[in-house]
C-alpha positions as CSV (number, residue, x, y, z in Angstrom):
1,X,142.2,141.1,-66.6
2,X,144.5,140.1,-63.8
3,X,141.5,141.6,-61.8
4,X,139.2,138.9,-62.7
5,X,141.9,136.5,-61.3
6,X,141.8,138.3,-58.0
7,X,137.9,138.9,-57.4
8,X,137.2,135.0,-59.0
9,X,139.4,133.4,-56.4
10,X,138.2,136.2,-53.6
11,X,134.5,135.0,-54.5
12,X,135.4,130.8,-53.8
13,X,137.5,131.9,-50.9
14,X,134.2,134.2,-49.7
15,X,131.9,131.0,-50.6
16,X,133.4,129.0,-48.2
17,X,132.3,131.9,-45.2
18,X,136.3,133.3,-44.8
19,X,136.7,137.0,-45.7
20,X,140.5,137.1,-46.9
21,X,141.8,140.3,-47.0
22,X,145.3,139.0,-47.9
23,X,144.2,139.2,-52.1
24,X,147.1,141.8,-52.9
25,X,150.0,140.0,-50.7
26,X,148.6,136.7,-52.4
27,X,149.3,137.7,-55.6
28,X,152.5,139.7,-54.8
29,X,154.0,136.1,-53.7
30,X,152.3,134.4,-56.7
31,X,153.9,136.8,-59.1
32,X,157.3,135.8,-57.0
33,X,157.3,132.4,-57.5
34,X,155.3,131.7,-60.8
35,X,157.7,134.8,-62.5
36,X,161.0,133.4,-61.2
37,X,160.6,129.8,-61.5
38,X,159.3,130.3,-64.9
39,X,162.1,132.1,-66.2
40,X,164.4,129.6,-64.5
41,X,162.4,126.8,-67.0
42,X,161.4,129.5,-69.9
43,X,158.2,128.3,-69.8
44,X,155.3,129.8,-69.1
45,X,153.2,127.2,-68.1
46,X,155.6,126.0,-65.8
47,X,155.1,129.9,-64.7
48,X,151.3,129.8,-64.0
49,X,151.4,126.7,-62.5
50,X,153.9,127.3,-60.0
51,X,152.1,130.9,-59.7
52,X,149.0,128.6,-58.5
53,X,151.2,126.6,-56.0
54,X,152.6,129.3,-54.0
55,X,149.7,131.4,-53.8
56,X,147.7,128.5,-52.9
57,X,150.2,127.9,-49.8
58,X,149.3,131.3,-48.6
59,X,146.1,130.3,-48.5
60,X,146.8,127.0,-46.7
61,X,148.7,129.4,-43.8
62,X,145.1,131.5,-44.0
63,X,143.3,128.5,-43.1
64,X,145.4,127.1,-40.9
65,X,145.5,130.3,-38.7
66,X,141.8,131.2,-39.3
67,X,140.0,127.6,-39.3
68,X,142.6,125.9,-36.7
69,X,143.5,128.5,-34.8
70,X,140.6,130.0,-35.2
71,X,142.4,133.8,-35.1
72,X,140.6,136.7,-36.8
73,X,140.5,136.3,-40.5
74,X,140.5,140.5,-41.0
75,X,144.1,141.0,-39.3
76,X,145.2,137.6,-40.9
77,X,144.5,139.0,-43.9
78,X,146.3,142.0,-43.6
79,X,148.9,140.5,-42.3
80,X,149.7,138.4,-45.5
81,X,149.4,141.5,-47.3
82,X,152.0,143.2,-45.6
83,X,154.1,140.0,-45.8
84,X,153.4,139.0,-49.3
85,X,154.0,143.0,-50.7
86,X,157.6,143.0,-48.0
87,X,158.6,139.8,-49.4
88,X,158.0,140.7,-53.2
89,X,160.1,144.4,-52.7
90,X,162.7,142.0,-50.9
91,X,163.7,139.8,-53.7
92,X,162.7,142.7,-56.2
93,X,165.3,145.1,-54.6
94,X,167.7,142.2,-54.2
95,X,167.9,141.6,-57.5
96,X,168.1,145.1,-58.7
97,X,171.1,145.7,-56.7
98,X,172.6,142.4,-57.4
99,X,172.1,143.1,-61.2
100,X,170.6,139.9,-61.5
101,X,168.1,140.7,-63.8
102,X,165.2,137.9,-64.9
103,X,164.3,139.9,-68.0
104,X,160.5,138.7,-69.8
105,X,161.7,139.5,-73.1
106,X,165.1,137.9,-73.3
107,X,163.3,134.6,-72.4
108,X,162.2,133.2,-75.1
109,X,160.1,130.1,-74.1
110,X,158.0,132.5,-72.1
111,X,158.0,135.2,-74.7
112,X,156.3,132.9,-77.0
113,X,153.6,131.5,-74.5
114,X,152.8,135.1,-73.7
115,X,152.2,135.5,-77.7
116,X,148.7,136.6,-78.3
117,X,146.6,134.0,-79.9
118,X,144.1,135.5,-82.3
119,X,141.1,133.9,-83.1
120,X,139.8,133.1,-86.5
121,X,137.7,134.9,-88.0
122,X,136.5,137.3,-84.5
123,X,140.2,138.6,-84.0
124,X,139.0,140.9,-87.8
125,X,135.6,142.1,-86.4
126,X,137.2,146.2,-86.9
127,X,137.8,148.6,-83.7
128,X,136.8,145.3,-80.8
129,X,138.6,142.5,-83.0
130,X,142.2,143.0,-81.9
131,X,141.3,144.0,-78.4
132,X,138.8,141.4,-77.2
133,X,140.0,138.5,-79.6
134,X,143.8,138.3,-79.5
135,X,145.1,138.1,-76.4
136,X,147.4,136.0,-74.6
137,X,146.3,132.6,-73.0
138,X,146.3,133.9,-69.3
139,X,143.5,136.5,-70.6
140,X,141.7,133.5,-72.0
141,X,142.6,131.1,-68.9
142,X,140.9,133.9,-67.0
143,X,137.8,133.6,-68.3
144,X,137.5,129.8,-68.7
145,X,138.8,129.6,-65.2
146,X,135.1,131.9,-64.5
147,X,133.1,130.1,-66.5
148,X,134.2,126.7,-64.8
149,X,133.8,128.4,-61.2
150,X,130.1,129.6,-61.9
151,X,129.5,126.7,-63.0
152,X,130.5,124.7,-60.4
153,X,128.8,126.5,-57.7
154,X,125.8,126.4,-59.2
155,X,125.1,123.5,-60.6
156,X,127.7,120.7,-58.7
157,X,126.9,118.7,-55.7
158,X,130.4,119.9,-53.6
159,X,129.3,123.7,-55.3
160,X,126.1,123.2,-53.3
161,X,127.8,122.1,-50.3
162,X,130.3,124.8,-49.7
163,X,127.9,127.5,-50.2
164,X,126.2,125.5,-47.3
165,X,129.7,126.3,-45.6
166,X,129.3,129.3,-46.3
167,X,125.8,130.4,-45.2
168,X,124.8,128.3,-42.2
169,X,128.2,125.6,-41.5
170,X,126.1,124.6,-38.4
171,X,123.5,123.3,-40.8
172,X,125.9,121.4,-43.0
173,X,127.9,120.3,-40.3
174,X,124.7,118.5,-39.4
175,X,124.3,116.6,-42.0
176,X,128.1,115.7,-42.6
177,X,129.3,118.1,-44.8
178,X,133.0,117.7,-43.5
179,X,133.3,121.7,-42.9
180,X,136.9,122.2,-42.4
181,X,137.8,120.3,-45.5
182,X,136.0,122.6,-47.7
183,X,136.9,125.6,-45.9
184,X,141.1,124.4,-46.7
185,X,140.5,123.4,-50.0
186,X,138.6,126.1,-50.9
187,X,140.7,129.0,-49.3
188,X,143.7,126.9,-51.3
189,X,142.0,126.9,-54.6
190,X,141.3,130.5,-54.5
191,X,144.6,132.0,-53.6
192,X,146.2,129.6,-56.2
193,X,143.4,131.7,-58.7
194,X,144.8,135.2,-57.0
195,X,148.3,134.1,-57.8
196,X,148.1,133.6,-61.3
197,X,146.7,137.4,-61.5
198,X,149.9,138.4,-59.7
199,X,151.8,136.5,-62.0
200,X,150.0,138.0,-65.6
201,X,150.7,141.5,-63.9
202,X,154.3,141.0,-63.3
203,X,154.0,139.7,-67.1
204,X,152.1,142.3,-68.7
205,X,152.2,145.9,-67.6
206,X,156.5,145.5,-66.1
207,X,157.9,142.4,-68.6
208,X,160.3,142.2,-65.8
209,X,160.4,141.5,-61.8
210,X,161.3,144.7,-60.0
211,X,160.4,145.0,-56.6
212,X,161.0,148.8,-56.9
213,X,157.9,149.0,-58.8
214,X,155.1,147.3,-57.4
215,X,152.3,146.9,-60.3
216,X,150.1,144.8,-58.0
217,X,149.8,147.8,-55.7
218,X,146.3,148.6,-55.0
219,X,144.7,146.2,-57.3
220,X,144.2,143.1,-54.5
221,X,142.4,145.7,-52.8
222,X,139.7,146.5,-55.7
223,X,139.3,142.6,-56.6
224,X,137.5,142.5,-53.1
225,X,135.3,145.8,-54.2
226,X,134.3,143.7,-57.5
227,X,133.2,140.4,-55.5
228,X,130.6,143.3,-54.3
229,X,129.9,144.5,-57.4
230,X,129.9,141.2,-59.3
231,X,127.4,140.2,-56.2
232,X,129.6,137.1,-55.9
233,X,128.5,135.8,-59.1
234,X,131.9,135.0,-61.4
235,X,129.7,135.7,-64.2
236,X,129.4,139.0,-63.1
237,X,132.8,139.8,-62.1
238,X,133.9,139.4,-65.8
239,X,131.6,142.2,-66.4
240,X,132.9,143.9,-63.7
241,X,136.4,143.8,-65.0
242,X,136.1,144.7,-68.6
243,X,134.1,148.0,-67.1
244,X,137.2,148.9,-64.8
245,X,139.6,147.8,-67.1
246,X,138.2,150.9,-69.8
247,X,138.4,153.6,-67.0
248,X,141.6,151.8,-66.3
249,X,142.8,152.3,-69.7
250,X,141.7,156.0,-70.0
251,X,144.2,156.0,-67.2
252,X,146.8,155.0,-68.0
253,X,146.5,155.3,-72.3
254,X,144.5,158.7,-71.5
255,X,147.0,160.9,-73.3
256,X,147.5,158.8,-76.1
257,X,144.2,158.7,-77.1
258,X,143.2,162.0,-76.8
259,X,146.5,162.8,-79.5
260,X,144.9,159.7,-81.8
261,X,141.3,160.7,-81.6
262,X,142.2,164.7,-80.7
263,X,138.4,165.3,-82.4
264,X,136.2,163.0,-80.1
265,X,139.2,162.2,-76.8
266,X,140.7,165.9,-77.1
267,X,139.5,166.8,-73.6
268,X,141.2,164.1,-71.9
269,X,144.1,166.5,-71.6
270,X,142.3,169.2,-69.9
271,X,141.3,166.6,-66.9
272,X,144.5,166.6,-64.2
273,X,146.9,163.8,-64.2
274,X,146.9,163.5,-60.3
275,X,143.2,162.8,-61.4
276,X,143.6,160.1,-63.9
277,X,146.1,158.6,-61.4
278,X,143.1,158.2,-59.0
279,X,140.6,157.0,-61.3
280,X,140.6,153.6,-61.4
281,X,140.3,154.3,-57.0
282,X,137.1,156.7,-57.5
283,X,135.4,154.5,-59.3
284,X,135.7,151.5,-56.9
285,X,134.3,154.0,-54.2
286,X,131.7,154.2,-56.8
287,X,130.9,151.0,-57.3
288,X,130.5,150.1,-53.1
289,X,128.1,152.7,-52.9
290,X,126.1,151.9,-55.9
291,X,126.5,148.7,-54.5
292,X,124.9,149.6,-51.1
293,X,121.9,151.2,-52.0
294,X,120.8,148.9,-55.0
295,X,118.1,146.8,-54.1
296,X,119.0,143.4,-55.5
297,X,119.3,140.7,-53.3
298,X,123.0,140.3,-52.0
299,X,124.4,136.7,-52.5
300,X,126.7,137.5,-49.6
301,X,127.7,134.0,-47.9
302,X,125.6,135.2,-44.3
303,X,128.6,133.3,-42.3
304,X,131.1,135.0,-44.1
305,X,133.9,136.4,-41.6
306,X,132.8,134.0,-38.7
307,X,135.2,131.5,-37.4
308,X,132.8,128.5,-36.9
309,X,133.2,126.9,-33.7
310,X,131.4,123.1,-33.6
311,X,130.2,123.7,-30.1
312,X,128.2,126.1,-30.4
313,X,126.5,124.1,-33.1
């Protein structure tokens, strides 16, 4: 689910007419800040919000460079990858060698906020109960967070303006949408979003911060393949994640199954780890050509990746 966290704040950031490549060094520095200043309080609201905050001030350096200065929003974007993924192996390795260890589990303000919460009654429905309906609030947050989003781009007044940002800011310029505000506060808002999937990464698959082991890798990276698939729609892009997130899980749980279930999952041992390994990668491939060739309208923002210069208005 951290996914949905990364394509949801790709698709305001892409809304807004800036293409940020920078999704996995976002969330690598929002896992940073929201996992160590939430063990420093225990809390794991202090964690997500603080998550938020230092993702969304990567995203106020990518619109400063890209809307100010006007530089090239593909190699500023890959430049806060590569900064965001250095800085989280820096402190990681620092504390690893320091022994300094910030363990999840021996916290236990955030080991309780991280507590699945089951829902009455749907948490029992057999075989999808437990896994759809008792989960821990930043799977939940997730989705509300989409809901919210979709629904403010479709049916608000500033939704409607900043996908006028988005697909002709000469047009809205005109008429006095105030283009560089939305583009700020929009980039901000949606690398806070990204940050908070850093931060339920660092939580969920490690329970600890190592920089050694980097489970953001590669995941910022398919977020931006889902806004395609999910056709910039957040409603979408929930879809999108559950359908990775079950050939994601035959990767990583692929064994395990097959040994519960050896009748129906037995040939999940035959296939080749290196295989399995690249799954979840394949099927991103997958989903840009599929995405390609359908004929659906795209929603693509059609000023997406421009720099928007007032005078050539």
């Amino acid at each position: 689910m951290a996914l949905l966290y990364g394509t949801v704040g790709e698709i305001v950031t892409e809304k807004s007419g800036s293409l940020n490549l920078g999704v996995e060094g976002t969330m690598a520095i929002g896992a940073i800040g929201g996992y160590l200043v939430g063990c420093a309080f225990d809390n794991l609201y202090v964690a997500i919000l603080f998550a938020f905050l230092f993702a969304a001030l990567c995203g106020l350096l990518f619109a400063f460079l890209t809307v100010t200065m006007q530089a090239n929003q593909n190699v500023t974007g890959l430049t806060i990858t590569t900064f965001g993924l250095g800085l989280y192996f820096f402190i990681g390795n620092g504390f690893k060698s320091a022994g300094n260890w910030f363990d999840l589990f021996e916290k236990e303000g955030l080991s309780k906020g991280a507590e699945p919460i089951r829902i009455p009654l749907l948490s029992k429905i057999p075989v999808i109960g437990e896994a759809l309906f008792s989960q821990n609030i930043l799977i939940y947050l997730g989705i509300i967070i989409s809901v919210v989003i979709w629904w403010y781009l479709k049916y608000t007044k500033q939704g409607l303006r900043l996908r006028a940002v988005g697909e002709n800011p000469a047009s809205a310029d005109a008429v006095g949408v105030n283009i560089t505000f939305y583009k700020y506060i929009h980039i901000m808002l949606g690398s806070g979003i990204m940050g908070i999937g850093g931060l339920l990464m660092c939580i969920n698959l490690s329970g600890s911060f190592e920089g050694s082991n980097c489970w953001i890798n590669g995941y910022g990276w398919i977020s931006i393949a889902l806004v395609i698939f999910a056709n910039w729609n957040t409603l979408f892009a929930i879809l999108g994640t559950f359908i990775f997130g079950l050939f994601n899980t035959l990767q990583v749980y692929g064994g395990s199954l097959s040994d519960t279930f050896p009748s129906v999952l037995g040939w999940l041992k035959k296939i080749p780890a290196q295989f399995m390994q690249a799954l979840p990668f394949l099927i991103t491939a997958a989903v840009l050509v599929i995405s390609s060739v359908r004929k659906k309208k795209s929603d693509q923002p059609a000023a997406m990746g421009v720099n928007y210069y007032r005078e050539d208005r």
